[in-house]
C-alpha positions as CSV (number, residue, x, y, z in Angstrom):
1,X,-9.7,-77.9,-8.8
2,X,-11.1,-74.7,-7.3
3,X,-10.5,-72.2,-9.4
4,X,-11.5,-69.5,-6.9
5,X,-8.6,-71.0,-5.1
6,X,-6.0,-72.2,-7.6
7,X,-5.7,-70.6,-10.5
8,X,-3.7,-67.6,-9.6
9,X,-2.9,-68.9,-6.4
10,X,-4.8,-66.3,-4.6
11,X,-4.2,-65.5,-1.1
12,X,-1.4,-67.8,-0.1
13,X,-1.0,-67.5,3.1
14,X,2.6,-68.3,3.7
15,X,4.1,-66.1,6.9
16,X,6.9,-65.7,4.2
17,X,5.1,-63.0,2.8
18,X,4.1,-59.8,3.6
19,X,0.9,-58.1,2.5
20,X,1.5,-54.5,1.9
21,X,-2.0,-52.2,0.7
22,X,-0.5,-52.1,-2.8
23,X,-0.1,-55.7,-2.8
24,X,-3.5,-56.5,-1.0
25,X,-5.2,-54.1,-3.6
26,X,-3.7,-56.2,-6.4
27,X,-4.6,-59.4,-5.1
28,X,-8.1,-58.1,-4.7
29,X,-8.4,-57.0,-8.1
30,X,-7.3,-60.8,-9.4
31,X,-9.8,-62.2,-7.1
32,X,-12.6,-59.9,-8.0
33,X,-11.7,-61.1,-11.8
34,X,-12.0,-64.6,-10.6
35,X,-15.2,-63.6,-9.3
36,X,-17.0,-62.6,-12.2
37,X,-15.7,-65.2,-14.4
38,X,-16.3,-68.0,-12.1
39,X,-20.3,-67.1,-12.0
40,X,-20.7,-66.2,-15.3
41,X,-19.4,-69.8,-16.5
42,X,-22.9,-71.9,-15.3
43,X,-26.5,-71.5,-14.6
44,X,-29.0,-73.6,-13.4
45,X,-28.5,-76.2,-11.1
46,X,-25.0,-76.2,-11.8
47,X,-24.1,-72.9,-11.0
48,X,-25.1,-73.7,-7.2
49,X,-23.1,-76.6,-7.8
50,X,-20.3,-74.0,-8.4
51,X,-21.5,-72.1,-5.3
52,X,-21.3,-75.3,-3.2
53,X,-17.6,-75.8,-4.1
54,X,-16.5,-72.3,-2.6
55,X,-16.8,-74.0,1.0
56,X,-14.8,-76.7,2.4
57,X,-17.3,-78.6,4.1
58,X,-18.0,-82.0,3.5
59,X,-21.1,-83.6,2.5
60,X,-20.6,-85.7,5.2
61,X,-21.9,-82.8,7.8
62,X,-24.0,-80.8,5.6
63,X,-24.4,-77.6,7.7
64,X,-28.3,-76.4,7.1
65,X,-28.3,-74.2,10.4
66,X,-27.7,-71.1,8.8
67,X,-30.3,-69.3,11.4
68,X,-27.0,-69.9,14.1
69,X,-24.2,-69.8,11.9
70,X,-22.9,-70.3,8.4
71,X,-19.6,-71.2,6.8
72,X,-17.7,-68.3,5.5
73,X,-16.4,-68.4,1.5
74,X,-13.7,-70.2,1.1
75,X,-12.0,-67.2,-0.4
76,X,-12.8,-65.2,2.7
77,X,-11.5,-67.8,5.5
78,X,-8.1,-67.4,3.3
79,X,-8.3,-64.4,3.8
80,X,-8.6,-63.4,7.1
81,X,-5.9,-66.2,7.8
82,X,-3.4,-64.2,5.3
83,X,-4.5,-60.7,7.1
84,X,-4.0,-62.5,10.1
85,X,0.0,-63.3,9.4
86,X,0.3,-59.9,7.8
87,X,-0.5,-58.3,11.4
88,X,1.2,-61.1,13.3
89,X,4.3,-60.6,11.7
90,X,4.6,-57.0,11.7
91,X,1.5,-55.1,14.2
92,X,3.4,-51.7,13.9
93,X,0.9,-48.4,13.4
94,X,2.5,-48.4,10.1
95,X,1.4,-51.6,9.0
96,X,-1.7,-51.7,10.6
97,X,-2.4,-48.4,8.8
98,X,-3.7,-49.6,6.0
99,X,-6.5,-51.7,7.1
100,X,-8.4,-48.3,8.1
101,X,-9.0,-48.2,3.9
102,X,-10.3,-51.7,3.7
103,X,-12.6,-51.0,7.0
104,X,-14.1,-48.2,4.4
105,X,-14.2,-50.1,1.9
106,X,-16.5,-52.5,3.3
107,X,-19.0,-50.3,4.8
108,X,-19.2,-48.6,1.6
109,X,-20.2,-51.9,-0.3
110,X,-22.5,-52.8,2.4
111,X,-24.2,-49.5,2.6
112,X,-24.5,-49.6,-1.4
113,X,-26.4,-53.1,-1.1
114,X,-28.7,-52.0,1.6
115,X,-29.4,-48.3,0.2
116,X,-27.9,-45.7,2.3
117,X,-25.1,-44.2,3.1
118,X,-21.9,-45.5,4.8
119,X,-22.2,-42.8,7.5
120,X,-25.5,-44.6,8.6
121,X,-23.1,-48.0,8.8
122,X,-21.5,-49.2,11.9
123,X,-19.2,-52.3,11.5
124,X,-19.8,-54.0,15.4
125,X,-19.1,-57.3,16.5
126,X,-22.3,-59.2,16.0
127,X,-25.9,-58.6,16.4
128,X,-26.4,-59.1,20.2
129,X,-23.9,-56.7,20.5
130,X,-25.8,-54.0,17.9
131,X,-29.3,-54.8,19.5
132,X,-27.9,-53.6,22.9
133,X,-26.5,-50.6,21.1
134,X,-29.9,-49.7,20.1
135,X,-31.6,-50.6,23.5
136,X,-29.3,-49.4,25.8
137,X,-28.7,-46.0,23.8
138,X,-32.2,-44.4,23.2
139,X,-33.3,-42.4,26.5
140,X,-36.1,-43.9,28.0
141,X,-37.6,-43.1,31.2
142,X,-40.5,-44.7,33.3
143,X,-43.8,-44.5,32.0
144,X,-42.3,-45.1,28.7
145,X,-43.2,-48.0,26.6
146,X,-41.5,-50.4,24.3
147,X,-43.4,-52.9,21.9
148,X,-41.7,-56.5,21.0
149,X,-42.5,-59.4,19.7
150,X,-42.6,-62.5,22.4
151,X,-39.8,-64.1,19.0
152,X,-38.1,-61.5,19.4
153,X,-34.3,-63.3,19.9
154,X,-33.4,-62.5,23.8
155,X,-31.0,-59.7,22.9
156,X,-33.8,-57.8,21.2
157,X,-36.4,-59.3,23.8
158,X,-35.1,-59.9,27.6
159,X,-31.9,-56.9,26.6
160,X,-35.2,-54.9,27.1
161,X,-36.5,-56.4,30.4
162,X,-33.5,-56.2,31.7
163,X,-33.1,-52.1,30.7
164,X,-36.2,-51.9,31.8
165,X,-36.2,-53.3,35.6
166,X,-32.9,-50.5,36.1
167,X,-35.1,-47.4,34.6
168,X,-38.7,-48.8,34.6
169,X,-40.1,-48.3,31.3
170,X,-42.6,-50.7,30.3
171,X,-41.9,-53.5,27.6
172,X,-45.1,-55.1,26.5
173,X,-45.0,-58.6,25.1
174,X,-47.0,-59.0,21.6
175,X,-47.3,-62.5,21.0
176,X,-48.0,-64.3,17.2
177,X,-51.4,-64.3,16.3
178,X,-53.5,-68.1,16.4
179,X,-54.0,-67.5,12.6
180,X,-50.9,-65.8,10.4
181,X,-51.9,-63.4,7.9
182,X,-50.3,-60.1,6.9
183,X,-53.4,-58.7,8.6
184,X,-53.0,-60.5,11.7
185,X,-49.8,-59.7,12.1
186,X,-50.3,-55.9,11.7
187,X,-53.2,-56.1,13.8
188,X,-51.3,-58.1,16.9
189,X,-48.8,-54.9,17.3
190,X,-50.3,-51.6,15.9
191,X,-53.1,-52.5,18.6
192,X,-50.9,-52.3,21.2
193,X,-50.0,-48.9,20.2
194,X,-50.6,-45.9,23.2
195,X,-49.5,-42.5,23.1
196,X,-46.7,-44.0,25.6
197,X,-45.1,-46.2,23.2
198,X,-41.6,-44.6,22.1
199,X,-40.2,-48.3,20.7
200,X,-41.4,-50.9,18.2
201,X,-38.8,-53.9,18.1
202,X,-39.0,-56.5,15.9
203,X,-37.4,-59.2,13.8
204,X,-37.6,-59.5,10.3
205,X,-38.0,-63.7,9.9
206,X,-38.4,-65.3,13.6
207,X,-35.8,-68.0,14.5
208,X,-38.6,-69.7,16.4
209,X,-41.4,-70.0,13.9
210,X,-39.7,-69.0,10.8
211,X,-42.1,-66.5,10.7
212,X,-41.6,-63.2,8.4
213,X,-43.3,-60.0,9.6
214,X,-44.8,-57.5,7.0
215,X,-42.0,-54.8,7.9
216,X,-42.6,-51.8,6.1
217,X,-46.4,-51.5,6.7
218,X,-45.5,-51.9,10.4
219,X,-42.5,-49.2,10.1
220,X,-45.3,-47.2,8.7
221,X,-47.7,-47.4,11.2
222,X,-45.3,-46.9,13.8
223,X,-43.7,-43.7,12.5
224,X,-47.6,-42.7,12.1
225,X,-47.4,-42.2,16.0
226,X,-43.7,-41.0,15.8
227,X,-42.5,-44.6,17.3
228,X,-39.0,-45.3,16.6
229,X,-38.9,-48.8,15.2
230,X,-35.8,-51.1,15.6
231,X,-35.6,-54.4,13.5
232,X,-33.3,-57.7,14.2
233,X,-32.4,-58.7,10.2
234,X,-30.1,-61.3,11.4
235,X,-31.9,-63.8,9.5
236,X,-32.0,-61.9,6.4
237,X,-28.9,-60.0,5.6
238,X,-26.9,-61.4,2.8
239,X,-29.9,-63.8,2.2
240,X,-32.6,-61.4,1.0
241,X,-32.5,-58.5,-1.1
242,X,-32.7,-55.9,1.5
243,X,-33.4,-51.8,0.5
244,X,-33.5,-50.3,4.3
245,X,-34.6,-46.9,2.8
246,X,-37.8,-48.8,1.2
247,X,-37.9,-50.3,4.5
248,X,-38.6,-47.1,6.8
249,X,-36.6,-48.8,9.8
250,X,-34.8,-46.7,11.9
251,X,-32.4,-49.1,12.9
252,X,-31.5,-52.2,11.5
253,X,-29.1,-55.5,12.8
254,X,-27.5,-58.2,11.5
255,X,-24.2,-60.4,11.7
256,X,-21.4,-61.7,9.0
257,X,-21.4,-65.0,10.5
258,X,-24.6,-66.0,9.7
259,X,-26.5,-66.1,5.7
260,X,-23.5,-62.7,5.2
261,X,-21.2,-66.2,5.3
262,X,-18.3,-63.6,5.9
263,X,-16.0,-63.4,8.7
264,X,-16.9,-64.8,12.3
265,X,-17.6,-61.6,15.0
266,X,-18.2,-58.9,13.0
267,X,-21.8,-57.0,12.7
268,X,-23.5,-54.7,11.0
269,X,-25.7,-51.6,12.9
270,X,-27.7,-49.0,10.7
271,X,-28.7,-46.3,12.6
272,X,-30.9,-43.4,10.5
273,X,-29.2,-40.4,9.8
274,X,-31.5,-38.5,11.6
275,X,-31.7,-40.7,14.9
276,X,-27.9,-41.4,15.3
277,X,-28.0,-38.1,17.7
278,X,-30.4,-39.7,20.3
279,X,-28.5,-42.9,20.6
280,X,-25.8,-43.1,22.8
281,X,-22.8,-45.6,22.8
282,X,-22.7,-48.6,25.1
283,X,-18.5,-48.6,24.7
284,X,-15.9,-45.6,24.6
285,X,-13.1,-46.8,24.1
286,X,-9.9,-45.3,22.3
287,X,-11.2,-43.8,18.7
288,X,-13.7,-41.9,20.4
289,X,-11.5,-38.9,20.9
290,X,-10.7,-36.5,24.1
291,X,-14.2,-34.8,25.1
292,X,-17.9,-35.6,25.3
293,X,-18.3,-35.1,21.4
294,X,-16.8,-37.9,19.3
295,X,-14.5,-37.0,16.5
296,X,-16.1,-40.2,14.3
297,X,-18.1,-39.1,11.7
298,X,-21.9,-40.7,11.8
299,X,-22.7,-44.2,13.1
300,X,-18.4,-44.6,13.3
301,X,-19.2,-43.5,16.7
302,X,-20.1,-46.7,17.4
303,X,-17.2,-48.7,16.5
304,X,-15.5,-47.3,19.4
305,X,-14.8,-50.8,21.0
306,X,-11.1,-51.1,21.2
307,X,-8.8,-53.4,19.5
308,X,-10.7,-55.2,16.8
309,X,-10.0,-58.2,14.4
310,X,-8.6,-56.2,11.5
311,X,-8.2,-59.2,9.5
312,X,-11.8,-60.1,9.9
313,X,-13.4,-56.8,8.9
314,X,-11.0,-56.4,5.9
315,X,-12.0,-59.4,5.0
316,X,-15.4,-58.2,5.1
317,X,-15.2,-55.9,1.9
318,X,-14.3,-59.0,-0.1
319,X,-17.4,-60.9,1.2
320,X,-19.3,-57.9,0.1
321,X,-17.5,-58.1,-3.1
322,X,-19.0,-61.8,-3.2
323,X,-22.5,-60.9,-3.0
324,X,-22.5,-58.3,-5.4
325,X,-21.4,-60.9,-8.0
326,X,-23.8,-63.4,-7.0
327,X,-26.5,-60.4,-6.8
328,X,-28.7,-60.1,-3.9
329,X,-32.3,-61.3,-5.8
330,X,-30.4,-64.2,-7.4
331,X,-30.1,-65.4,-3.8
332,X,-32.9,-64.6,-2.4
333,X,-34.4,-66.5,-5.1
334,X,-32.6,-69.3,-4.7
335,X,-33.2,-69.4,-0.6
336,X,-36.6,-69.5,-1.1
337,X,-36.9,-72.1,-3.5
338,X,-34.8,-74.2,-1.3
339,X,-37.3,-73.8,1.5
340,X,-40.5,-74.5,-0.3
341,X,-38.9,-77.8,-1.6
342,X,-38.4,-78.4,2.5
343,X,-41.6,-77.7,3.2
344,X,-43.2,-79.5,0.3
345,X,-41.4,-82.1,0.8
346,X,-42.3,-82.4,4.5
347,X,-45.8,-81.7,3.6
348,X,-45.9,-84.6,1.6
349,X,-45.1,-86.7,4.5
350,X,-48.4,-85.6,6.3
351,X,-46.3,-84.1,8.9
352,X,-47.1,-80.4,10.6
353,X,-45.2,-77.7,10.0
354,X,-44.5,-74.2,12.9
355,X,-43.7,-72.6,9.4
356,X,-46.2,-70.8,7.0
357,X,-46.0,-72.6,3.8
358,X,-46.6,-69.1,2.2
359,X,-43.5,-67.6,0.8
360,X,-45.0,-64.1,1.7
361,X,-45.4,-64.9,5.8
362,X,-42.4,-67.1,5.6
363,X,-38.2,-67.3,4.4
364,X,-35.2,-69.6,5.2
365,X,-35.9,-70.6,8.6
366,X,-38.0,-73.7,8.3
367,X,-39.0,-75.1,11.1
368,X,-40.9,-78.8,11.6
369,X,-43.2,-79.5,14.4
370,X,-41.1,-81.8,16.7
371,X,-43.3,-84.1,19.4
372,X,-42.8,-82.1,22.9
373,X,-38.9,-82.5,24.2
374,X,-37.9,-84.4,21.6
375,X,-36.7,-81.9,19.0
376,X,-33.4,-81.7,20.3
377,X,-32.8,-85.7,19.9
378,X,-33.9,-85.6,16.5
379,X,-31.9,-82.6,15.5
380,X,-28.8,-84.7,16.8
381,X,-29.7,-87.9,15.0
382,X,-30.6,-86.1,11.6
383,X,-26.8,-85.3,12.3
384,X,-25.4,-88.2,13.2
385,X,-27.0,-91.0,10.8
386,X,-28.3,-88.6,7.8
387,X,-25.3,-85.8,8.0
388,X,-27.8,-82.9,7.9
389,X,-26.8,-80.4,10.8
390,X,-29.9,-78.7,12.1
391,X,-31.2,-77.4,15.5
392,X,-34.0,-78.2,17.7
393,X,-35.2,-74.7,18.0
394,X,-39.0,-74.4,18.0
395,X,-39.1,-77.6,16.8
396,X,-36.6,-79.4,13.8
397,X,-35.0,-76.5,12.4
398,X,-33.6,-76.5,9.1
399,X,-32.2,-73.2,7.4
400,X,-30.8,-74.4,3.6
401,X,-28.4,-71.6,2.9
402,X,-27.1,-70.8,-1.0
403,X,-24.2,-73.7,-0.5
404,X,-27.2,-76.4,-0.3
405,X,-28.2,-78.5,-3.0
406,X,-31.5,-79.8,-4.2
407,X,-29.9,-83.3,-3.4
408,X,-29.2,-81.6,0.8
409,X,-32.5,-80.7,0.8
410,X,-33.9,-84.1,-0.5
411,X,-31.4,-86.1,2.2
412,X,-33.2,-83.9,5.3
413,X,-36.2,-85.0,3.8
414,X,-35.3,-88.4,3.6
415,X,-33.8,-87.9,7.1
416,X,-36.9,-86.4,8.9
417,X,-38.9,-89.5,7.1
418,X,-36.8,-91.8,9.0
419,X,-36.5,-90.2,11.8
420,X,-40.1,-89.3,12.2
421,X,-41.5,-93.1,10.7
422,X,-43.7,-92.0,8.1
């Protein structure tokens, strides 16, 4: 049996009981002893094995779509249900009062892993929602320009069209260079620079292509010519080893749902320290405070959305808890050796791949080149007769998160064989 799960019990989530802070604190403390002894007990192969059983799905409907959504820990769905009957059962001030300390406590882990500080954290819904922060908050007027990349997802791409057809500013379009290199890629968008340009957007790995730009020499091109550079990381956060200060980016997005495999609709938004003054809030809502200067310290100000799930982002510190004992290059290393073996494999069939094979240009999202309009239908059937859920985004999309196996990755193999008739 789990012992994540079982072996003190942890988390039952009985409307019985009540979850005062002291309590919660000392049920945290067992579980983050349960957490460091669980992954120290394996290695190898079998300590993903271990991974694997701290999610309830079964192999049966292997999920390998973690580009759209992930499951959450099994630790962490049990606990946003037991947060969940804590509130339900008694949603006074006073009772509610204590999730304002977990809320902390999250951003403070989060802000730890990606190196800054918690006042550059915002804890948002999701990533649309933090990409229209960024793009609807800078002050942009016509004549203005704003760079993004044509894989850009839409709330980093259209969000701007759309911004820009109200204020007319210009967004220009950069699209992915016939040949991928580092060089190419640089090339493609520091050559669209003008002394117009205000905004470089990007995203980190493309859901599209599966594509990964060279980020920091871009950042530092851009801030070269005082261009404020926004990046979409919501394929890399909690999957990649991520040091935003290394980085350069100004502002950075991401959401728990996805590779974070935390709580469903919450987000994360850095903003700089030294840009948060310059973006203004989409939402005021109560939290802001009585007058035209918030009384939330740093990139709080943008958590000013009204009522929240406070069972989600509590549970959101214990996520973060998670990673920290899995360690963030551990799983990074294990992502990408998960999606070379895809694309080995599939290269092995003789079949194309929209991916770069190179680890350096390329992450999770791999993506196999699908005849045209039929990427969908195979997506489904790799589902229904081979269990393997993927998407048919850009072509068959597969995105092996750290609760794969080698054997999932072999079965999509085996899968896109049949399917394709190699």
């Amino acid at each position: 049996m789990n012992k994540l799960s079982s072996r003190r019990g942890f988390l039952r989530t009985s409307s019985a009981v009540l979850l005062g802070a002291a309590s919660l604190q000392a049920k945290l403390a067992l579980a983050q002893q349960d957490i460091d002894t669980f992954f120290a007990e394996a290695s190898g192969e079998e300590y993903w094995q271990n991974i694997r059983r701290q999610f309830t799905f079964a192999d049966d409907a292997v999920p390998m779509n973690a580009a759209n959504l992930c499951p959450s820990f099994r630790m962490v769905a049990e606990y946003v249900s037991a947060m969940t009957a804590d509130i339900d059962q008694d949603c006074s001030f006073n009772n509610r009062a204590k999730f304002s300390g977990f809320l902390e406590d999250a951003r403070s882990r989060i802000a730890a892993q990606l190196n800054v500080s918690a006042d550059e954290v915002a804890l948002v819904r999701n990533t649309s929602e933090a990409n229209n922060i960024i793009n609807n908050g800078l002050a942009l007027e016509r004549g203005d320009e704003v760079i993004v990349w044509d894989e850009n997802h839409p709330t980093n791409h259209v969000a701007w069209q759309v911004r820009a057809a109200r204020f007319g500013f210009l967004v220009k379009k950069v699209p992915t260079p016939a040949s991928v290199t580092a060089d190419t890629l640089i090339e493609a968008f520091v050559s669209q620079f003008t002394d117009r340009t205000r905004v470089l957007a990007l995203t980190h790995v493309s859901n599209v292509s599966g594509i990964k730009l060279p980020v920091a020499e871009l950042v530092a091109a851009a801030h070269a010519r005082g261009i404020f550079v926004h990046l979409d990381g919501a394929q890399t956060w909690g999957a990649m080893e991520l040091d935003l200060q290394a980085l350069g980016v100004d502002a950075f997005t991401a959401s728990a749902h996805k590779w974070y495999m935390g709580p469903k609709e919450v987000g994360l938004l850095y903003l700089k320290a030294t840009q948060q003054a310059r973006v203004w809030p989409g939402v005021v809502a109560s939290g802001w405070g009585t007058g035209v200067e918030t009384r939330q310290s740093g990139a709080r100000k943008f958590e000013s959305l009204g009522q929240r799930d406070d069972a989600a982002l509590a549970a959101l510190g214990l996520t973060a808890r998670i990673h920290d004992s899995i360690d963030a290059r551990r799983t990074e290393e294990r992502i990408v050796a998960l999606s070379q073996r895809l694309k080995a494999g599939v290269r092995a069939l003789g079949l194309p791949l929209v991916t770069p094979s190179d680890p350096s240009l390329s992450f999770g999202v791999c993506i196999v080149a699908a005849p045209d309009g039929q990427a969908g239908a195979l997506s489904n059937r790799l589902y229904t007769e081979y269990g393997i859920a993927g998407a048919g985004t850009g072509g068959l999309r597969l995105c092996p998160g750290i609760y794969n196996t080698e054997a999932h990755v072999d079965r999509a193999i085996e899968g896109i064989k049949g399917l394709l008739q190699v």
